[in-house]
Structures are given as structure tokens and as C-alpha cells.
KEMARFI-776407 format. One record per residue (C-alpha): x, y, z; residue number from 1. Coordinates in steps of 0.02 Angstrom, whole numbers, padded with zeros to 5 digits. Last residue first. Example, Ala and Ser with C-alpha at 12.3 -4.5 7.8 and 13.67 -1.06 7.14 Angstrom:
       px       py       pz     k
    00684   -00053    00357     2
    00615   -00225    00390     1
REM end
This chain:
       px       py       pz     k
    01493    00923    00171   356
    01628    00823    00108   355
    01506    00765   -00049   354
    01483    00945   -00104   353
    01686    00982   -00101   352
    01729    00830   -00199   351
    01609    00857   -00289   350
    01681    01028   -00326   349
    01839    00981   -00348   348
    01783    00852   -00478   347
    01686    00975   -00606   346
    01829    01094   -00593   345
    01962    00945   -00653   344
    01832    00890   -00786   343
    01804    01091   -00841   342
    02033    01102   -00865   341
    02029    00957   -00954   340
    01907    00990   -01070   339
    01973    01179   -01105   338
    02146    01069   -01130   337
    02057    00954   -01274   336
    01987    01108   -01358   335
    01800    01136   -01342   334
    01661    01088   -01469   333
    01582    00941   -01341   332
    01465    00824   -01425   331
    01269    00864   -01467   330
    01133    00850   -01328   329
    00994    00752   -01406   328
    00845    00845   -01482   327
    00659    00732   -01443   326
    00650    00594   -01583   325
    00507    00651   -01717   324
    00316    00651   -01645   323
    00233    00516   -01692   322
    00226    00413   -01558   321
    00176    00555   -01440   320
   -00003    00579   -01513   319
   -00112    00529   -01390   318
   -00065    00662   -01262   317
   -00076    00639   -01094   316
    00078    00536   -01055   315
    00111    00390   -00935   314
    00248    00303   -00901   313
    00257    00159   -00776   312
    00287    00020   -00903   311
    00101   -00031   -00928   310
    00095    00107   -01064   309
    00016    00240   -00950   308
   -00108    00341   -01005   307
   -00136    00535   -00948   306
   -00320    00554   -01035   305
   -00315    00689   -01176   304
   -00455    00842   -01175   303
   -00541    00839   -01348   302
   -00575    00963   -01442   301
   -00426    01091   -01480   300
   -00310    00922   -01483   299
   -00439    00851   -01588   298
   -00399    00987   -01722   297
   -00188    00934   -01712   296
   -00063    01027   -01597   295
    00123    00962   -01625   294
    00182    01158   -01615   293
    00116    01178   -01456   292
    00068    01342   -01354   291
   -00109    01331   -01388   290
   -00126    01168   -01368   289
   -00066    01139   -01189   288
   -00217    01137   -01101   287
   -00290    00986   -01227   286
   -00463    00997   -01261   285
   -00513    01188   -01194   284
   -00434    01342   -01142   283
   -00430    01389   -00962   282
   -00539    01518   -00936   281
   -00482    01558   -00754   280
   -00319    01476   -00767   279
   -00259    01602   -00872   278
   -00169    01524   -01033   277
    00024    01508   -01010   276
    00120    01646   -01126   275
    00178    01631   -01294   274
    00267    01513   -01395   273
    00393    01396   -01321   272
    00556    01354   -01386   271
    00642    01169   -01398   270
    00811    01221   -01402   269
    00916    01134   -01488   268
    01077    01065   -01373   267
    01262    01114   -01374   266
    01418    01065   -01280   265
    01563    01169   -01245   264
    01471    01259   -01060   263
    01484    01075   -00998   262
    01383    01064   -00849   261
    01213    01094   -00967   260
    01076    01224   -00924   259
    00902    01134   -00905   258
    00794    01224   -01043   257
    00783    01069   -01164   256
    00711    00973   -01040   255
    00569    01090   -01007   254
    00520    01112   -01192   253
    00526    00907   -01194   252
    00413    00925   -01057   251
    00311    01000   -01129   250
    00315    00914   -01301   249
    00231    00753   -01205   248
    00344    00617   -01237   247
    00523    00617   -01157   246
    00640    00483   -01151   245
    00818    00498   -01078   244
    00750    00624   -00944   243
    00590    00534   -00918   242
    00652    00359   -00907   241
    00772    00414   -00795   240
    00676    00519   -00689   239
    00539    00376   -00681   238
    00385    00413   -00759   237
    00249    00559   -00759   236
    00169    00653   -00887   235
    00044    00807   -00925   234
   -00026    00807   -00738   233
   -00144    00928   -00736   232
   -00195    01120   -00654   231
   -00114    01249   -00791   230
    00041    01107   -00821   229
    00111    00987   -00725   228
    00258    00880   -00749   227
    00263    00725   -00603   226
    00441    00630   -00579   225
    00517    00491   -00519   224
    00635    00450   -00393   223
    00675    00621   -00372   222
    00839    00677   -00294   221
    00963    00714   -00401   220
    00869    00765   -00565   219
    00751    00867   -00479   218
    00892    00995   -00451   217
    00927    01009   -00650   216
    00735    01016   -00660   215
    00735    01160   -00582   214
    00529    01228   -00565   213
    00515    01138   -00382   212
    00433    01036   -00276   211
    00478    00883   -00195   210
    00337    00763   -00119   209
    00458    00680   -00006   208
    00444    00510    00093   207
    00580    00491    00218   206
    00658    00324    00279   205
    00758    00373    00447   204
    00914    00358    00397   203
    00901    00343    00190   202
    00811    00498    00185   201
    00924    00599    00300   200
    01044    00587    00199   199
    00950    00628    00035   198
    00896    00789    00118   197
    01081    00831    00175   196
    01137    00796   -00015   195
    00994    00908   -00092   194
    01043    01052    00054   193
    01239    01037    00030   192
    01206    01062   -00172   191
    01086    01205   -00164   190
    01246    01275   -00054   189
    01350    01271   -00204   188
    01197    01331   -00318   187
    01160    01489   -00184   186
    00994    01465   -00120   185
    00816    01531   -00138   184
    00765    01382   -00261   183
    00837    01254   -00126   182
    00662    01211   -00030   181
    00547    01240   -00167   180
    00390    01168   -00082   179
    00451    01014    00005   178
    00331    00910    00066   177
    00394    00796    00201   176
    00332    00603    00229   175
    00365    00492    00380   174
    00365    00629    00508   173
    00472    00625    00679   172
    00411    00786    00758   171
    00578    00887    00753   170
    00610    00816    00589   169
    00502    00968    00491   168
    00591    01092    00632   167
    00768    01021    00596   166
    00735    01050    00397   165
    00669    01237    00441   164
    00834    01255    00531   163
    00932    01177    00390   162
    00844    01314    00265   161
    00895    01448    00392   160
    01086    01384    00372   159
    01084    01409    00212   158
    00994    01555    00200   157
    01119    01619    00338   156
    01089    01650    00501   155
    01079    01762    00645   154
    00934    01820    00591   153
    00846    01648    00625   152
    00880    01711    00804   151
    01021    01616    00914   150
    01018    01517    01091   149
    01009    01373    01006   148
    01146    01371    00913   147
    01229    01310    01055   146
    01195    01121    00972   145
    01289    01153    00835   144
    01213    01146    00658   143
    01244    00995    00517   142
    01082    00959    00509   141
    01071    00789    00635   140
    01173    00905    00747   139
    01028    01033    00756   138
    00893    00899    00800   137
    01021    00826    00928   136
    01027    00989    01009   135
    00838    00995    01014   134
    00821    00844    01090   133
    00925    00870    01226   132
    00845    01042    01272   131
    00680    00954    01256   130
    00733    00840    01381   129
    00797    00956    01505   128
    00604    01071    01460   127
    00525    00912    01515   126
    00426    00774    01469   125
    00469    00782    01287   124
    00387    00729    01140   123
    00198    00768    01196   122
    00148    00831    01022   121
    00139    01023    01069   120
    00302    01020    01180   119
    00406    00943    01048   118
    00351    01052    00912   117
    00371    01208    01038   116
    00574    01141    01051   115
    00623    01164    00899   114
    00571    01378    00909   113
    00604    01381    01071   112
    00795    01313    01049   111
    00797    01420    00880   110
    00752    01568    00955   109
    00595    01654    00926   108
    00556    01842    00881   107
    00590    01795    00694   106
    00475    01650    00699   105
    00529    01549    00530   104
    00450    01523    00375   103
    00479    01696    00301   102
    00673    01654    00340   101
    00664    01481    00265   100
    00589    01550    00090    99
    00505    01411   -00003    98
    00444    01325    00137    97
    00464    01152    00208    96
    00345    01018    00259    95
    00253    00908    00375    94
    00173    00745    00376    93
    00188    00616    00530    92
    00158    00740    00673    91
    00006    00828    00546    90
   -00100    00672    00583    89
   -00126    00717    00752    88
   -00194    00903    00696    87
   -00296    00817    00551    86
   -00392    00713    00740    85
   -00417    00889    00811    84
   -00464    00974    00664    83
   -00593    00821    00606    82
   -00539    00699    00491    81
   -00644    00637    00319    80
   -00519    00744    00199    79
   -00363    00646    00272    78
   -00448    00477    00212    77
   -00338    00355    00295    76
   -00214    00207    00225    75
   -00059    00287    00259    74
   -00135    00455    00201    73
   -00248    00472    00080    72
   -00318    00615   -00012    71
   -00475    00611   -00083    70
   -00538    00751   -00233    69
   -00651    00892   -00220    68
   -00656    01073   -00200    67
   -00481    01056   -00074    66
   -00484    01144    00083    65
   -00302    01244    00119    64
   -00178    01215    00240    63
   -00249    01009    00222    62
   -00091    00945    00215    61
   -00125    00839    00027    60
   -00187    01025   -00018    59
   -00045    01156    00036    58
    00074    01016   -00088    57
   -00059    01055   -00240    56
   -00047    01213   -00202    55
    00148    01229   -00231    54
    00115    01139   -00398    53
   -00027    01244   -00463    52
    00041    01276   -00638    51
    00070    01476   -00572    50
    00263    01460   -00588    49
    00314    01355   -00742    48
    00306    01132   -00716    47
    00380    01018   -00591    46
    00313    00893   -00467    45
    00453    00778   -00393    44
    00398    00607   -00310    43
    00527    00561   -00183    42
    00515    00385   -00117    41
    00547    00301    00057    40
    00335    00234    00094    39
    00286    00252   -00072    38
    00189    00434   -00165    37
    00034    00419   -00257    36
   -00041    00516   -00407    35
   -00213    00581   -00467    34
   -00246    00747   -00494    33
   -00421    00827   -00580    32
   -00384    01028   -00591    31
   -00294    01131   -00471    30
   -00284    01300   -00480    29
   -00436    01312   -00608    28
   -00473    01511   -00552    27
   -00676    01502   -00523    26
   -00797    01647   -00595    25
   -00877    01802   -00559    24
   -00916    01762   -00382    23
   -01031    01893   -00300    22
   -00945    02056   -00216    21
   -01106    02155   -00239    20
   -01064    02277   -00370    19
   -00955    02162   -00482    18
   -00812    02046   -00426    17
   -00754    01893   -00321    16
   -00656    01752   -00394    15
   -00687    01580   -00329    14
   -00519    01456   -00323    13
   -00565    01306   -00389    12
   -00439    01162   -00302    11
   -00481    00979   -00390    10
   -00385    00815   -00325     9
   -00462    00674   -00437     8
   -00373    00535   -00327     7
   -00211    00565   -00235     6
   -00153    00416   -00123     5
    00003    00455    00002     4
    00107    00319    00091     3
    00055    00174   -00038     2
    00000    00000    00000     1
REM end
């Protein structure tokens, strides 16, 4: 059985206007989702800001009311609980923000600000033990324990982003969300976060719902991955299967956008046309049809079903197999000593990202 279940997960957003404030209309946020996430896995949803990624994560915690949908949660419907019995739940589901230092208390310490988790869920029995704890939480990150006498100011966005890591752990969750975590962050320091979250995976067994536009970050974490565009899945599979063989011309635009290591290769571009449609009059048949340069009459008709080929990879858009090959990345121009000279960069800095 899977940790998380997502079945036909819808999110309407009503939009007031006119004289007397009555609802002209419904922004599509979220339109008809259906995925699931294992117990140890990391399921990455990607797509453009404003595809309703980041709301889909506020739905499977219930920060926001879904329209309609079920979400399940090691076996229970979370949409059937009451406050008190969601607030339980929340100990073994929590997640990380975007921006650590929006996310944290800036008139709490760290110590009070691990330690209130502990409190609220019964962790500790007393404020020795939850002084213990919380230095172990701040170890576990790569922090000192006397730490926590500081204010997130005190920090960098580095280390703010570890904090908001210790306070997801404090409670002992089995599956994070993690709405951007590393999109605020410095690329070497992108690197420390991804390998600290992949650590701490394989100790205590994580599940993460990881969010994020970079598919270049995605790459290293996700086990597989979830592209979304204006409310719907478009196409999942494995992140191998998806970055060696991608349908839907979505995500081959978003493939072909990831910046390459080696600044001497080259790749086509697979440009987009125009802007994403508003979600409020979303266009109809196939989202993505106004904006693709596949797009066929019943594509402007009829919306496409997200099939899976009994492999694990499903694409919504019937037409894939005859699209032409998607652009491979072409062989390094460079000299022979400009080679040299990127490999020897390339391994100093793993080097440097694996030692910490």
C-alpha cells in the first residue's frame, strides 16, 4: 500500500467581482490529480510558476480545503478527519517552505522555536529533555547544538533552510513536502541542502513530495517525476526514463531548458510560444494546445487522458509516437585542454559537495 493516495484532486479558487462582491468565476488551480507517493520515495512535481504545484502540496496537508478530490494518508482519508484528529496526523506529515526566513518565527530562538514542536505533540517530558532533543535535531543538520540560543537572523539562507529542515524532523514525520526548498539558495549550497535531504532519507526512511521549477535539481533527488501544467498532470515516469525519453512536447520544452555542466556542448532548443493560458478560462481539449507546435484539431476538442503504457509512463497526449525523436545533446566543441581544465573543476567541486 502506498504512503500518500491522490485521486481526482480539484482546487477552484472563486473570484469575487461586480457591485455586490458575488463570484464572477472560479481560477482552475488545481484541476483533476491523481498520483501516489511510497513509503521512502521522492515524487518531484515540476512545471512554470502559477501551474498549481505549490498548491497542490498546501492540499495533501490540508492548509487549504480542497473542492473535491481524496487524499490518503497511510491508509486514511485525510479529507474525512476532524481538526483535532488532522492536527494528530500533521506529526507524521510536514513540510518546508520556499523561503526559510519567512518560515521561521523571527522573535523566537531556535531552541524555542524546535522545542514548541516537541512540547505540542507530547515529545518531551520536560524542558531538560527538550533541550536534549533539540541539540540533537541541530546536529542531525549539520548545526551546533549552542545554536540554540540564536535568532533565524543570525543566520544564513543556508543555514535557515537547515533550521526549517530540523523543525520538519523535530516531530518524527514519515513524509515531508518540500515546496521549493533550494530555489532561494546559492547553487554550491543548493548542493549541501539536496545531499543533507538525501541523507536523512536513507536514515530514517523519508517520503518527499519535492517541488520545484529546476529540473537540474530534480534530477538528483526524485525517484520519479510528475510535470504539470495549468492544473494537470501532463506526464509522469521515472527520472530516468523521463529524462532519456520524453513524450509530451512539454516536457521536452522543459528538458531542453536545463543548463548543461559542460558550457562546450550544445543542445536545440525546444522554444515555447507565448504565454500560459489564465487559469480562469482555461482553454479547452488539450491545455497545452495553444502553445504547441504538434497541436492537431482534436487536440482543440478533446481533452487527452494521462495513459500509461504498462511500463510506468504515462503521457496525456495521444499523439507522442509520432512526434520526431526529442533533440539530443550534441558532442563537446572545446579544445582538449578547455576539457581538461572543466573535468578537473567539475571534480573539486564534488569533492567539495560530498565532504559536506
Amino acid at each position: 500500500m502506498s504512503l500518500l493516495e491522490v485521486e481526482g484532486l480539484v482546487k477552484h479558487f472563486p473570484v469575487k467581482g461586480g457591485l455586490f462582491g458575488g463570484t464572477s468565476g472560479h481560477v482552475r488551480a488545481v484541476d483533476g490529480l491523481d498520483f501516489e507517493v511510497a513509503e521512502g520515495e521522492t515524487l518531484a512535481l515540476v512545471g512554470e510558476s502559477g501551474c498549481g504545484k505549490s498548491t497542490v502540496g498546501r492540499l495533501v496537508l490540508r492548509l487549504i480545503e480542497p473542492t473535491a478530490g481524496k487524499v490518503r494518508f497511510e491508509g486514511d482519508d485525510l479529507l474525512a478527519l476532524s481538526p483535532e484528529e488532522m492536527r494528530a496526523r500533521r506529526r507524521r506529515m510536514q513540510v518546508i517552505f520556499q523561503d526559510p526566513y519567512a518560515s521561521l518565527n523571527p522573535r523566537m530562538t531556535v531552541g524555542a522555536m524546535l522545542g514548541e514542536p516537541l512540547f505540542l505533540h507530547g515529545l518531551a517530558s520536560d524542558q531538560a529533555a527538550r533541550r536534549k532533543r533539540v541539540g540533537e535535531l541541530l546536529e542531525l543538520v549539520g548545526l551546533r547544538p549552542e545554536h540554540a540560543r540564536r535568532y533565524p537572523h543570525e543566520f544564513s539562507g543556508g543555514q535557515r533552510q537547515r533550521l526549517a529542515i530540523a523543525r520538519a524532523l523535530a516531530v518524527e514525520p514519515k513524509l515531508i513536502i518540500a515546496d521549493e526548498p533550494v530555489s532561494a539558495l546559492d547553487v554550491s549550497i543548493q548542493a549541501q541542502v539536496i545531499n543533507l535531504m538525501e541523507s536523512l532519507q536513507q536514515r530514517f526512511g523519508l517520503a518527499y513530495v519535492f517541488i520545484s521549477h529546476d529540473l537540474a535539481v530534480v534530477k538528483h533527488i526524485a525517484d520519479r517525476i510528475a510535470v504539470m501544467y495549468l492544473g494537470k498532470i501532463v506526464e509522469t515516469a521515472t527520472t530516468d526514463e523521463l529524462f532519456r525519453n520524453p513524450r509530451h512536447p512539454y516536457t521536452r520544452a522543459l528538458l531542453s531548458a536545463v543548463p548543461l555542466p559542460d558550457p562546450t556542448a550544445q543542445r536545440e532548443r525546444a522554444l515555447l510560444e507565448g504565454d500560459i493560458p489564465s487559469a480562469l478560462a482555461p482553454p479547452p481539449g488539450c491545455r497545452f494546445h495553444t502553445r504547441c507546435r504538434f497541436a492537431r484539431e482534436s487536440c482543440r476538442r478533446d481533452v487527452p487522458a494521462l495513459d500509461d503504457d504498462g511500463t510506468g509512463h504515462a503521457t496525456a497526449c495521444p499523439w507522442w509516437p509520432e512526434f520526431p525523436p526529442a533533440p539530443l545533446v550534441a558532442g563537446a566543441a572545446g579544445r582538449a585542454e578547455d576539457r581538461l581544465r572543466l573535468d578537473r573543476l567539475q571534480a573539486a567541486f564534488v569533492r567539495q559537495t560530498e565532504a559536506t
